[in-house]
Backbone bond lengths (Angstrom), bond angles and torsions (degrees), N, CA, C in turn:
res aa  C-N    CA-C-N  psi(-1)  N-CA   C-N-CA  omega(-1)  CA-C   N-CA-C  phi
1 X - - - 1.465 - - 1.526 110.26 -
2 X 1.216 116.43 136.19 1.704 108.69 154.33 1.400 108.42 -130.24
3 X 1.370 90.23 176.55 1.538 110.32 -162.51 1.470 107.71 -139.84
4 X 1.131 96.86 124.91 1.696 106.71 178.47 1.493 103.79 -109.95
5 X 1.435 111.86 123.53 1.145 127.05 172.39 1.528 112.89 -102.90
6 X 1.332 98.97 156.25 1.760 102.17 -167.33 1.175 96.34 -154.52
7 X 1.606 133.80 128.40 1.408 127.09 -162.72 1.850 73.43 -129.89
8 X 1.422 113.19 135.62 1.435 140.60 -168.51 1.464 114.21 -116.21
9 X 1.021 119.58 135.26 1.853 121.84 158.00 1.491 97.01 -155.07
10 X 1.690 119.28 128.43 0.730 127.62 140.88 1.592 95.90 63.21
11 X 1.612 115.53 75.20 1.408 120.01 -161.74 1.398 121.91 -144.76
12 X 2.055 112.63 11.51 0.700 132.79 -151.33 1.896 107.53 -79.26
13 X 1.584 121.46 10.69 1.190 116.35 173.65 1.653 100.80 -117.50
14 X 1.286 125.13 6.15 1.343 122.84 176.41 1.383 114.86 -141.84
15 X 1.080 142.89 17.22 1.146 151.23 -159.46 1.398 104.30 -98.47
16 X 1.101 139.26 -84.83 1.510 145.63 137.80 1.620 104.60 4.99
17 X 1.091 121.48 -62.30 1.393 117.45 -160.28 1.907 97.80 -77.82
18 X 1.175 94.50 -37.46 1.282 79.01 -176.96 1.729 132.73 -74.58
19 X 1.394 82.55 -39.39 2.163 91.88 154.09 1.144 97.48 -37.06
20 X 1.262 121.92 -99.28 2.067 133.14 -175.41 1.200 100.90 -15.20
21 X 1.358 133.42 -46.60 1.626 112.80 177.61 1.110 107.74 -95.97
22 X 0.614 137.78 -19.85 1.960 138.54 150.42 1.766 95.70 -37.93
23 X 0.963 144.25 -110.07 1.468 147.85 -144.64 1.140 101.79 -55.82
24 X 1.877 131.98 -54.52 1.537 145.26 165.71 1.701 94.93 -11.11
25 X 1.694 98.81 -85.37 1.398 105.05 176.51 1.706 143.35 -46.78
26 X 1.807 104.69 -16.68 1.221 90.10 175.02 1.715 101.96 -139.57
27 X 1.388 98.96 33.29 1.620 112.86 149.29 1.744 97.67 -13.60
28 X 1.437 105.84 138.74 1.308 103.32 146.14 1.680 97.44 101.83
29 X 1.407 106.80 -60.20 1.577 124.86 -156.33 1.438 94.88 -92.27
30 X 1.765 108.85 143.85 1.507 114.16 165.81 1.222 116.78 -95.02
31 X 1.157 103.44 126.28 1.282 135.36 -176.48 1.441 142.21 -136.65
32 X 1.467 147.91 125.04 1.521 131.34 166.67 1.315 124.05 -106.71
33 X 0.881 107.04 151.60 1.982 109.68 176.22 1.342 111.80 -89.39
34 X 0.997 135.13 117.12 1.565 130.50 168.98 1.894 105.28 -104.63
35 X 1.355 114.13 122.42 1.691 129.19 162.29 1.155 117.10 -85.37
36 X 1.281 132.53 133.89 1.372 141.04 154.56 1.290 92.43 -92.04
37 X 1.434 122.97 139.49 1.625 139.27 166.14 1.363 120.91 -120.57
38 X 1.283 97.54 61.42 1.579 121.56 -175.16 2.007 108.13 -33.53
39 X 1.264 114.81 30.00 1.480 105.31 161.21 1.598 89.77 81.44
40 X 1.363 120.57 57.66 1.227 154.96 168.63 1.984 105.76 -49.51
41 X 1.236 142.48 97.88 1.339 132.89 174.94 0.970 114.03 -52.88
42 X 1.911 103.82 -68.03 1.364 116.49 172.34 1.280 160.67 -43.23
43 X 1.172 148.31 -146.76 2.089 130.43 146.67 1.612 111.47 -73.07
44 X 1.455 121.81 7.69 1.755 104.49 -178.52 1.402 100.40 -50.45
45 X 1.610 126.50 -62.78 1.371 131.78 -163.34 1.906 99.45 -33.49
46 X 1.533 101.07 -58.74 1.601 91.61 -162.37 1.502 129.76 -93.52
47 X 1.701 108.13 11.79 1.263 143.01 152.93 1.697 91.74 -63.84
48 X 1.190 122.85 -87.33 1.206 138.18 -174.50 1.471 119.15 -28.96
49 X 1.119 120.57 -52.85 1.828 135.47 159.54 1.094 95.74 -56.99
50 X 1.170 142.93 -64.45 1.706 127.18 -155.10 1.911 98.14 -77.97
51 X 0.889 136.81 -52.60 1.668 137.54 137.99 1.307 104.88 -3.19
52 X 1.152 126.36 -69.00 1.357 102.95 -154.99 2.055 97.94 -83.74
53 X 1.046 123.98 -4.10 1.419 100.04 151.49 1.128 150.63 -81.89
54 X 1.489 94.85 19.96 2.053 112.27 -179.37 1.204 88.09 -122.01
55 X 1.817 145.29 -40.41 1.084 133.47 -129.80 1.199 106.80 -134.66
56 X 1.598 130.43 144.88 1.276 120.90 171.95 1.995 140.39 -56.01
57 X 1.456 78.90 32.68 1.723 105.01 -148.87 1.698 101.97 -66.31
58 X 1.322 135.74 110.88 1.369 131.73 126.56 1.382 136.56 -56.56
59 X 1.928 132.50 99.59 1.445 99.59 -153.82 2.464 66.43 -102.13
60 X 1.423 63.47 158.53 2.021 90.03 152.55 1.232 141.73 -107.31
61 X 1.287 123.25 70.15 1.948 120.22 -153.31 1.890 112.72 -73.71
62 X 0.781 85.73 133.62 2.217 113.55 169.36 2.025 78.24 -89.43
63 X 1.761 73.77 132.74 1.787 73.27 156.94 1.543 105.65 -92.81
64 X 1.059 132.37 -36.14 1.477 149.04 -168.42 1.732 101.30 -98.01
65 X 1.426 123.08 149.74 1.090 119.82 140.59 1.438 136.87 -41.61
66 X 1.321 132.03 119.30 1.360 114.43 -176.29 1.429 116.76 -115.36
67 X 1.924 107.59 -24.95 1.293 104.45 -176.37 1.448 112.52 116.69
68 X 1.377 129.27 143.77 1.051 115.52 -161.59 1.712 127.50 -85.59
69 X 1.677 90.68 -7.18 1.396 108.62 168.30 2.213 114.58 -46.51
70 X 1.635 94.48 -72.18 1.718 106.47 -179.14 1.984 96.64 -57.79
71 X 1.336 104.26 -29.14 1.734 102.66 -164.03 1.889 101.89 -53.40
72 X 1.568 115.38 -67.91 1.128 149.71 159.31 2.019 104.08 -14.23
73 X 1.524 91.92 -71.62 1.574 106.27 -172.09 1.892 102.16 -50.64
74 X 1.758 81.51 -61.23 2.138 83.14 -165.12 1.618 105.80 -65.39
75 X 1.507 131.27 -3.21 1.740 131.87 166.95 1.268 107.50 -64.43
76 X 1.583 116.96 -61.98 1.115 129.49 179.76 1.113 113.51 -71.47
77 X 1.265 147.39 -28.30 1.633 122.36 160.72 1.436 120.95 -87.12
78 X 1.689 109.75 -1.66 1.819 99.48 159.05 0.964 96.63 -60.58
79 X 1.734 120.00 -88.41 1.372 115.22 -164.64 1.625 124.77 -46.80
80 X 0.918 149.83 -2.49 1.602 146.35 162.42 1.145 98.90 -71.00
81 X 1.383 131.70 -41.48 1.671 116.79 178.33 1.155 112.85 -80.56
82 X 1.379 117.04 -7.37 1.760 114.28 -166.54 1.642 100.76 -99.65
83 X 1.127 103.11 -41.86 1.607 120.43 -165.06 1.718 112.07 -66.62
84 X 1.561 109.56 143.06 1.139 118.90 148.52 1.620 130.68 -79.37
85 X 1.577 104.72 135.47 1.425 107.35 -153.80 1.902 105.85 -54.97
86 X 1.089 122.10 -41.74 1.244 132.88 152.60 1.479 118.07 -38.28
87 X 0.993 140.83 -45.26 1.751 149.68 147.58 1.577 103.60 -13.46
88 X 1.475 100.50 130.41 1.556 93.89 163.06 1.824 109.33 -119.81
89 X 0.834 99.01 -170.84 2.532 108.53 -161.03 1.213 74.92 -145.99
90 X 1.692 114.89 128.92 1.121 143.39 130.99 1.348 118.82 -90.08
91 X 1.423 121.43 122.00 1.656 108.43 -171.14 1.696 98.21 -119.76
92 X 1.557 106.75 118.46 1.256 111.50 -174.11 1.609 109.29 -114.02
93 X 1.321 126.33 171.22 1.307 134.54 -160.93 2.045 98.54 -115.03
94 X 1.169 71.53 120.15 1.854 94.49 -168.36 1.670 106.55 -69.67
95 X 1.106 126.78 5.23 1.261 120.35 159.20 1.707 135.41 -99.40
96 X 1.445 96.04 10.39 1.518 113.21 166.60 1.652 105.37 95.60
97 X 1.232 126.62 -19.81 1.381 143.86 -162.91 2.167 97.18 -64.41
98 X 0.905 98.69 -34.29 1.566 103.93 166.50 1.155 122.81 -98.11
99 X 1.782 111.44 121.58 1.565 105.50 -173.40 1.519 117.63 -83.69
100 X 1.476 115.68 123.65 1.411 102.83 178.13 1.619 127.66 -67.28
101 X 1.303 114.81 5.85 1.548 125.41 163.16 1.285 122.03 -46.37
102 X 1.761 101.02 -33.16 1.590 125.86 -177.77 1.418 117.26 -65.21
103 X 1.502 124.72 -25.80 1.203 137.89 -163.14 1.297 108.79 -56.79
104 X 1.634 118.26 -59.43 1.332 126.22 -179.05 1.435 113.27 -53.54
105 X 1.351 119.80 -55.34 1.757 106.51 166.19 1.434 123.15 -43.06
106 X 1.390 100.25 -21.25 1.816 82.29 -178.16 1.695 110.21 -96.38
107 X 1.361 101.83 -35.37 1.547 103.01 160.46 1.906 108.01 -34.34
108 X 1.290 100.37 -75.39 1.368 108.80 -164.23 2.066 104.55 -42.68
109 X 1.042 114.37 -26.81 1.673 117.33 -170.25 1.464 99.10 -84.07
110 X 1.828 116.84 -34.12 1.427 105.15 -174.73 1.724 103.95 -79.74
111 X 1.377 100.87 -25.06 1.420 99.97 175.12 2.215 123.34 -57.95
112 X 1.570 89.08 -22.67 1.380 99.56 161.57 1.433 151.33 -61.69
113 X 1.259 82.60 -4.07 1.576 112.20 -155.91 2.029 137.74 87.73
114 X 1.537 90.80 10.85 1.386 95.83 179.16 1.530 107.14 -80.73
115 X 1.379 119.59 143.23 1.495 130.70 160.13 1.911 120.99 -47.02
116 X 1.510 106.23 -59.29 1.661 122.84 -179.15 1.605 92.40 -132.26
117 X 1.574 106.06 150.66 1.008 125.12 178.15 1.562 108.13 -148.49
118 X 1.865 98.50 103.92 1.371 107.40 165.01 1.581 144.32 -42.95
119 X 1.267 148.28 121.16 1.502 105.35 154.45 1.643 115.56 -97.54
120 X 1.371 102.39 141.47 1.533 92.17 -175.24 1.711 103.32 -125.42
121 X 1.454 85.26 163.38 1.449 103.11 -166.83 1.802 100.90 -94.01
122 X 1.570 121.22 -14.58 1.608 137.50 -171.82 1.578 110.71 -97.98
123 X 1.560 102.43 6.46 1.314 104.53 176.58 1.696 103.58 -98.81
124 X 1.474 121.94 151.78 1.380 137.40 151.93 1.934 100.95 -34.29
125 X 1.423 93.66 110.05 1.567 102.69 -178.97 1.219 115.20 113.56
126 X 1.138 115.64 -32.66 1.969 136.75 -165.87 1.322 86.32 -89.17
127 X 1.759 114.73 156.23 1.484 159.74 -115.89 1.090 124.48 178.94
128 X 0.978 128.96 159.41 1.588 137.63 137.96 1.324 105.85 -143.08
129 X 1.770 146.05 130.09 0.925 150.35 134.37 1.611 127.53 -66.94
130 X 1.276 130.13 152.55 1.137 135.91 165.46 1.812 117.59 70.62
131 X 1.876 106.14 12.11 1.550 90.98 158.73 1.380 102.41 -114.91
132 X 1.315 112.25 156.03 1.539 118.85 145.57 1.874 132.68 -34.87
133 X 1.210 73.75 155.54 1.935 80.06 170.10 1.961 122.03 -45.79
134 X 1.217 77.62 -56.56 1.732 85.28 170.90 1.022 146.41 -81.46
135 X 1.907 112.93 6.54 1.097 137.61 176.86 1.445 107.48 -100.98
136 X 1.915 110.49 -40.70 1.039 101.15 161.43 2.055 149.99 -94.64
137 X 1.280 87.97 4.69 1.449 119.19 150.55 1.406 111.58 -72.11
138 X 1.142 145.86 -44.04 1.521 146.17 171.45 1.534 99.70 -55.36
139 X 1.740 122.17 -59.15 1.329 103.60 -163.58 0.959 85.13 -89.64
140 X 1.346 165.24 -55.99 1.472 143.06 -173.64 1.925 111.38 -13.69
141 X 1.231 95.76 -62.13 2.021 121.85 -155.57 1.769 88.26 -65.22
142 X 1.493 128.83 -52.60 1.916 151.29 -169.26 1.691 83.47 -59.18
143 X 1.557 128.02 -57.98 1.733 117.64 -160.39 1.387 108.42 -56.63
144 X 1.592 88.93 -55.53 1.589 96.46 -173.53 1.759 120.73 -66.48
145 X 1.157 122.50 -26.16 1.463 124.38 166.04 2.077 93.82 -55.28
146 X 1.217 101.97 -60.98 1.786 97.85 -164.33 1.722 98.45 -56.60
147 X 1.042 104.36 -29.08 1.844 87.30 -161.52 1.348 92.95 -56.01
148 X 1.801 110.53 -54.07 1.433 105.48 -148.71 1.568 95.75 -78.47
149 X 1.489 138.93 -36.07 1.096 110.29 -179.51 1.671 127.98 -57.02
150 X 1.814 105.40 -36.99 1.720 106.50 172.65 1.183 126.19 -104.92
151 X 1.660 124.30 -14.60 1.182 138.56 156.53 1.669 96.02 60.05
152 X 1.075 126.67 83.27 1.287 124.15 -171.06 1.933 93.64 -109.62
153 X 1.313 110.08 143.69 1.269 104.21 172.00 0.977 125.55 -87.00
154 X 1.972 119.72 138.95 1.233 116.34 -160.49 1.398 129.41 73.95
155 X 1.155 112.28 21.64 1.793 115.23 -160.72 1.712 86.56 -146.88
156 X 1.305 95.16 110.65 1.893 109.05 160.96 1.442 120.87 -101.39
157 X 1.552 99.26 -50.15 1.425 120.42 173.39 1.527 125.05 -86.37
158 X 1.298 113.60 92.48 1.514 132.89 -154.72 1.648 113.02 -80.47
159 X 1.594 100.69 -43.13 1.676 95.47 -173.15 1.777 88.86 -129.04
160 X 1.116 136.30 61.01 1.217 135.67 139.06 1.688 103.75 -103.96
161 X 1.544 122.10 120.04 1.058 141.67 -139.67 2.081 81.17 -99.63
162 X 0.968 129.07 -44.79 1.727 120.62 -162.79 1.576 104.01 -54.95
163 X 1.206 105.61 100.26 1.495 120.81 170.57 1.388 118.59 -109.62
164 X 1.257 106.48 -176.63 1.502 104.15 -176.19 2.427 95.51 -151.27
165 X 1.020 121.72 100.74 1.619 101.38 175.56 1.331 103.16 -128.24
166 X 1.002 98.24 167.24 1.870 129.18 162.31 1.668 112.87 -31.25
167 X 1.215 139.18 88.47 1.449 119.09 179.40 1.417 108.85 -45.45
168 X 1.433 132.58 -34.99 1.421 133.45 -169.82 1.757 107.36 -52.44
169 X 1.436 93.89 -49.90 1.531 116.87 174.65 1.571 109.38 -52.91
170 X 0.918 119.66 -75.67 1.875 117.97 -171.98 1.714 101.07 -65.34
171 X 1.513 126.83 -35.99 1.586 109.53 160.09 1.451 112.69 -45.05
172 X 1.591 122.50 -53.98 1.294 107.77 -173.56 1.429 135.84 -64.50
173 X 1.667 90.50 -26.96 1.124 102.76 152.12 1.416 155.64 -27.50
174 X 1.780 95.32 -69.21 1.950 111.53 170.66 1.704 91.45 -77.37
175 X 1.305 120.93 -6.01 1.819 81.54 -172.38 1.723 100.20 -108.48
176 X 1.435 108.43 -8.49 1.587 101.55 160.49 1.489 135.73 -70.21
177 X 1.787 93.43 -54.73 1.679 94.67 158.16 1.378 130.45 -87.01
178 X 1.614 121.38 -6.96 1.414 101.71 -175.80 1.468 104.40 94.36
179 X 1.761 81.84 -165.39 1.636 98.68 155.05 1.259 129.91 -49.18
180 X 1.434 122.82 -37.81 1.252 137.02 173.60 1.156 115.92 -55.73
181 X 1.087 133.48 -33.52 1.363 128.91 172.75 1.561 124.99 -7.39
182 X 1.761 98.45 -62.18 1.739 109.40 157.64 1.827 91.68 -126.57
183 X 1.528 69.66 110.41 1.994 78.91 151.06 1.119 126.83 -88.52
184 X 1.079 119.37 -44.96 1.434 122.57 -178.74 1.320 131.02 -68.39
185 X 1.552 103.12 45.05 1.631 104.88 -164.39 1.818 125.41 -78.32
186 X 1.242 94.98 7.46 1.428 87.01 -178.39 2.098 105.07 -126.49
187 X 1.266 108.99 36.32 1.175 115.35 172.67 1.733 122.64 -135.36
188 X 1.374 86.14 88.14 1.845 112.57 -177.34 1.790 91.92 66.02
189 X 1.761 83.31 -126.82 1.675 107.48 174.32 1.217 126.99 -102.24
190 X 1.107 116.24 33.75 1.658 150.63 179.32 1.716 93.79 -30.34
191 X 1.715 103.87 -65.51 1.603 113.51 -165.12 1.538 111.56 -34.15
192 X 1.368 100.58 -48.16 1.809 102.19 -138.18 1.803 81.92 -68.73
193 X 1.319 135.38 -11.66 1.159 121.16 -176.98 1.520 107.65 -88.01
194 X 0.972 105.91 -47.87 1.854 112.27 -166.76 1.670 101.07 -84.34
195 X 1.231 131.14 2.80 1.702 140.20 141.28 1.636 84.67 -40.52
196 X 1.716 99.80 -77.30 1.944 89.40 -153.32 1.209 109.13 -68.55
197 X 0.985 120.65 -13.21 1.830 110.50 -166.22 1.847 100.42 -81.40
198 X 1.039 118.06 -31.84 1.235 127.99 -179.20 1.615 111.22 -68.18
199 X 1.502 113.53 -54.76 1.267 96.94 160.95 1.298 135.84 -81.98
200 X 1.260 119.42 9.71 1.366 130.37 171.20 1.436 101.48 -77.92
201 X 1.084 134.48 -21.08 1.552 124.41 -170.25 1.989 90.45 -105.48
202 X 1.496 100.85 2.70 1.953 79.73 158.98 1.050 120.89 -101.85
203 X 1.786 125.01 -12.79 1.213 141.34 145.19 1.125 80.13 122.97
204 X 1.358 127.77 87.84 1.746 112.15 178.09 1.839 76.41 -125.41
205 X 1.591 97.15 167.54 0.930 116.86 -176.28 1.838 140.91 -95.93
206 X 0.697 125.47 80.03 1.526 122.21 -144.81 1.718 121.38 -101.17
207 X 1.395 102.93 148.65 1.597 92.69 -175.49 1.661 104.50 -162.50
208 X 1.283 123.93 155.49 1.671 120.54 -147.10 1.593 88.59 -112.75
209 X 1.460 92.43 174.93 1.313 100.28 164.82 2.026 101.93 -141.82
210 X 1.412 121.01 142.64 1.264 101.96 -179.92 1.876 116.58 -75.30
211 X 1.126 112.80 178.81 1.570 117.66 -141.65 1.410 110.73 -161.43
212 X 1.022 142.70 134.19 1.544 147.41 163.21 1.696 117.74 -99.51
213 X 1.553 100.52 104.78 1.710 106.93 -174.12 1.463 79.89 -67.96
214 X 1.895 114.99 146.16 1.438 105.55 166.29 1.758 91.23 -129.91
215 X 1.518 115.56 76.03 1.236 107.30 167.35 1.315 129.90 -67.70
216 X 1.579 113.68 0.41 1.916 126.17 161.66 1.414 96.61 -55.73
217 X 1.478 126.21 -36.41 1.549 108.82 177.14 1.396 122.47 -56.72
218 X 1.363 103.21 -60.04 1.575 108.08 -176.75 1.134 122.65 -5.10
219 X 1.048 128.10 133.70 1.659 138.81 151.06 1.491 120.17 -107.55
220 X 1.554 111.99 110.38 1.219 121.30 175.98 1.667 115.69 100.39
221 X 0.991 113.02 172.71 1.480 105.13 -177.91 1.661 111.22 -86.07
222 X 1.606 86.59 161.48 1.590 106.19 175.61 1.287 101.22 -70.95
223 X 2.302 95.81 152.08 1.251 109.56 -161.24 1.239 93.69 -122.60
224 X 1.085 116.03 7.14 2.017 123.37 179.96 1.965 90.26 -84.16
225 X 1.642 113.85 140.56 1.189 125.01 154.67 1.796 100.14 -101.42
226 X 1.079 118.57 108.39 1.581 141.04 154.81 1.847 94.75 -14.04
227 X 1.450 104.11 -92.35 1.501 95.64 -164.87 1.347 121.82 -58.53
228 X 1.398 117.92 -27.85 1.646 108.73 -164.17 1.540 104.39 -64.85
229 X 1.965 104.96 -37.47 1.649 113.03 -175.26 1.304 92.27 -48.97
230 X 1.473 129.52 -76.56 1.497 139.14 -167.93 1.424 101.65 -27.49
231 X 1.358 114.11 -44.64 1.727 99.75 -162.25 1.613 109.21 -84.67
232 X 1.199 118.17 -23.17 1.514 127.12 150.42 1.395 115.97 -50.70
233 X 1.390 137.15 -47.65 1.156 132.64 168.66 1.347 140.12 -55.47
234 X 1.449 94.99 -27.53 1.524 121.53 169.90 1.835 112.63 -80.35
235 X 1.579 106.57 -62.16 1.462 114.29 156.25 1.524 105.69 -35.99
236 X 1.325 137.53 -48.05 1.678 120.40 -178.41 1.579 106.61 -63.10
237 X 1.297 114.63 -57.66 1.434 118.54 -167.93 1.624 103.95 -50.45
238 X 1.259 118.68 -37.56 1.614 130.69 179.21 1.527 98.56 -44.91
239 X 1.709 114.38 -74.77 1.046 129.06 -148.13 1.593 111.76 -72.12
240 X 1.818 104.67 -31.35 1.330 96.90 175.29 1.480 128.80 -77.54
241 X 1.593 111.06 -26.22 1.603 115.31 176.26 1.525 111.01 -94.68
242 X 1.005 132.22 -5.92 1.394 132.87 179.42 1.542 120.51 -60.52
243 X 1.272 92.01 114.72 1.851 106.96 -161.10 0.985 115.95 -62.30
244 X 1.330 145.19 8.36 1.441 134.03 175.12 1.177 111.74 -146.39
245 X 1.588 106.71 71.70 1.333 121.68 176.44 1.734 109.59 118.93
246 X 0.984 122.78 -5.58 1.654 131.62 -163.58 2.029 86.80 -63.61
247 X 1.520 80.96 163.93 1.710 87.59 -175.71 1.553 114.47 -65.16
248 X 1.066 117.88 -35.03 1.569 124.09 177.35 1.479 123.29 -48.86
249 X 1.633 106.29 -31.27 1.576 135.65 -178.71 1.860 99.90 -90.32
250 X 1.452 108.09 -39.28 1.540 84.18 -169.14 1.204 123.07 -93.63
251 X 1.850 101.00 -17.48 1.251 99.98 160.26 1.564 136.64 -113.49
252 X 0.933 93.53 49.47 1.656 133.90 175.31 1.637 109.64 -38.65
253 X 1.172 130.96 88.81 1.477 134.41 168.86 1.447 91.05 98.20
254 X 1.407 150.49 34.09 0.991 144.43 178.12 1.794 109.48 -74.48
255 X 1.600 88.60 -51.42 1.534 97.54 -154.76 1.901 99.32 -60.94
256 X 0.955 104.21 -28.91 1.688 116.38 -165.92 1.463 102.37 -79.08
257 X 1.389 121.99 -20.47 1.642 121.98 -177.42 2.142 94.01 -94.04
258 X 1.606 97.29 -4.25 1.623 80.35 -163.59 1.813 95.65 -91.80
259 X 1.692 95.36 -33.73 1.532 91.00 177.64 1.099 132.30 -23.98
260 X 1.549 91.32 -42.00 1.319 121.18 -143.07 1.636 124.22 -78.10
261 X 1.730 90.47 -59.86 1.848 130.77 165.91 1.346 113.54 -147.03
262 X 1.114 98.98 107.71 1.876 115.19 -169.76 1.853 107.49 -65.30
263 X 1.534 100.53 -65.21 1.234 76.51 169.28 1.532 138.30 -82.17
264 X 1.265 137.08 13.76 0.956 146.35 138.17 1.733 132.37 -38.25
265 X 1.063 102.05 -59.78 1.735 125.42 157.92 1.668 98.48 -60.58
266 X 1.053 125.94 -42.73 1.830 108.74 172.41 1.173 115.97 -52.30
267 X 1.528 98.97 -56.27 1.578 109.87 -170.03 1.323 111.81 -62.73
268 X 1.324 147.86 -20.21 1.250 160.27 -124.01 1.731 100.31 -138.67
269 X 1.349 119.16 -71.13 1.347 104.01 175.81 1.473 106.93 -117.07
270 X 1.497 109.43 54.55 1.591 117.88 165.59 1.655 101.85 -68.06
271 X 1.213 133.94 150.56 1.411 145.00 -160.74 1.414 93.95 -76.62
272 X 1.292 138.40 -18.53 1.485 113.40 165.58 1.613 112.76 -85.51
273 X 1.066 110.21 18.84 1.756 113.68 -180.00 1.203 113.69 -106.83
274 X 1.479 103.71 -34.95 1.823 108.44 -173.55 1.308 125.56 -100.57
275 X 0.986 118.06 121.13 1.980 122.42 -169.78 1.372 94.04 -79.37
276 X 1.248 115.35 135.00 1.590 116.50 161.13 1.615 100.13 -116.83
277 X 1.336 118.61 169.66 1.385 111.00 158.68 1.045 141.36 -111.27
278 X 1.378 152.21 174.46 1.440 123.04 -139.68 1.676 124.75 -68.54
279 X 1.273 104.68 -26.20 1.313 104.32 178.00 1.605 116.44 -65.63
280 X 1.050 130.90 -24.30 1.599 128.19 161.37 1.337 119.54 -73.11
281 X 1.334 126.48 -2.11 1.594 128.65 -170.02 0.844 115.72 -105.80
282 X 2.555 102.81 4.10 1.547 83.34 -173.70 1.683 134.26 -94.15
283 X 0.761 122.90 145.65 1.763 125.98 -169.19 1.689 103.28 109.09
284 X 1.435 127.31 -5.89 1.557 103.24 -149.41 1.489 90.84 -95.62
């Protein structure tokens, strides 16, 4: 089974289109869509209801805006309870700006044996359409700070959110950290980074595929604030190297005990086992 997740706000000129290439593309294959409707102003909500009577669509409604931090968290722990551990989550960006054509390449990489599978825009082939110079000099200058601060292997493209993982993987996930899973939920687009950093300390395995951002699609303005993400990005790098207690320290040999025996490594640094100190606890 897979599952395409799509976390929504205010999506009522692309939403539709993007379902339609959602099913177009995986004709054939079983699959469901699950929506988060992050407290939608507009018609997404009733776009979305009339959707789910053509489409295999689960939406999830916020009465309130919350942000894409809680949006992200409550997707990924529907599907972990819904999903077979064998199941893979494609998590795509509900404003059409990601082509779902892309999906099958990442299938095909998890089918390789990779854990997460990037698409990146820093790979030979990869793009971005429709920003400026200085938009793309910003995320250019943001990758390269993350590589070198988390240096994850196989990972260029740090905060482009279209992934593809293991359902087994993001179950082990919410039931190791919890809530924690994403802490940082109320700072910009904080998540889509501390997703990988989190499973990087289970030792999962990761590898990209290149990708064309087509923000010429977009409709309407961007919902990312530039600095607050930045200051979340910085807050991760804080929280993960920070010597007295930082995540790198507490979960120290984790990923290598998970290789190894999965649930073992749950039981062991499940979040009621591991002390952090206060500066990592904050938001959770």
């Amino acid at each position: 089974m897979i599952w395409v997740f799509i976390p929504a706000f205010n999506e009522e000129n692309a939403i539709l289109t993007l379902l339609e290439k959602v099913t177009t593309g995986l004709q054939g294959r079983e699959y469901r869509i699950v929506v988060v409707d992050d407290g939608s102003s507009d018609k997404t909500p009733v776009l979305l209801h009339e959707a789910s009577r053509k489409y295999p669509l689960q939406v999830v409604t916020h009465s309130i805006n919350r942000g894409l931090g809680e949006t992200e968290r409550d997707g990924f722990e529907y599907i972990a309870v819904h999903s077979k551990q064998d199941d893979i989550i494609v998590r795509v960006e509900g404003d059409n700006t990601h082509e779902p054509g892309y999906i099958l390449d990442l299938i095909a990489m998890i089918d390789r044996g990779y854990d997460v599978v990037n698409t990146s825009r820093f790979r030979p082939g990869g793009g971005q359409l429709g920003l400026n110079f200085q938009r793309k000099f910003i995320s250019r200058c943001a990758n390269l700070f993350m590589q070198t601060v988390f240096n994850i292997k196989g990972v260029r493209d740090y905060s482009c959110g279209f992934r593809a993982y293991r359902a087994g993987i993001i179950q082990d996930a919410v039931a190791l950290y919890g809530n924690n899973f994403i802490q940082l939920k109320g700072v910009g687009f904080t998540s889509t980074l501390e997703i990988l950093v989190k499973l990087k300390l289970l030792g999962c395995k990761f590898a990209e595929v290149p990708f064309v951002l087509r923000y010429d699609l977009k409709q309407g303005k961007s919902k990312m604030v530039g600095s607050i993400t930045m200051i979340g990005y910085l807050l991760l790098g804080l929280f993960y190297h920070w010597p007295f207690g930082g995540w790198k320290k507490s979960y120290r040999n984790m990923g290598k005990m998970y290789q190894k025996d999965r649930k073992a490594a749950v039981q062991k640094f499940g979040e009621q086992n591991v002390r952090c100190s206060f500066p990592t606890k904050i938001n959770s």
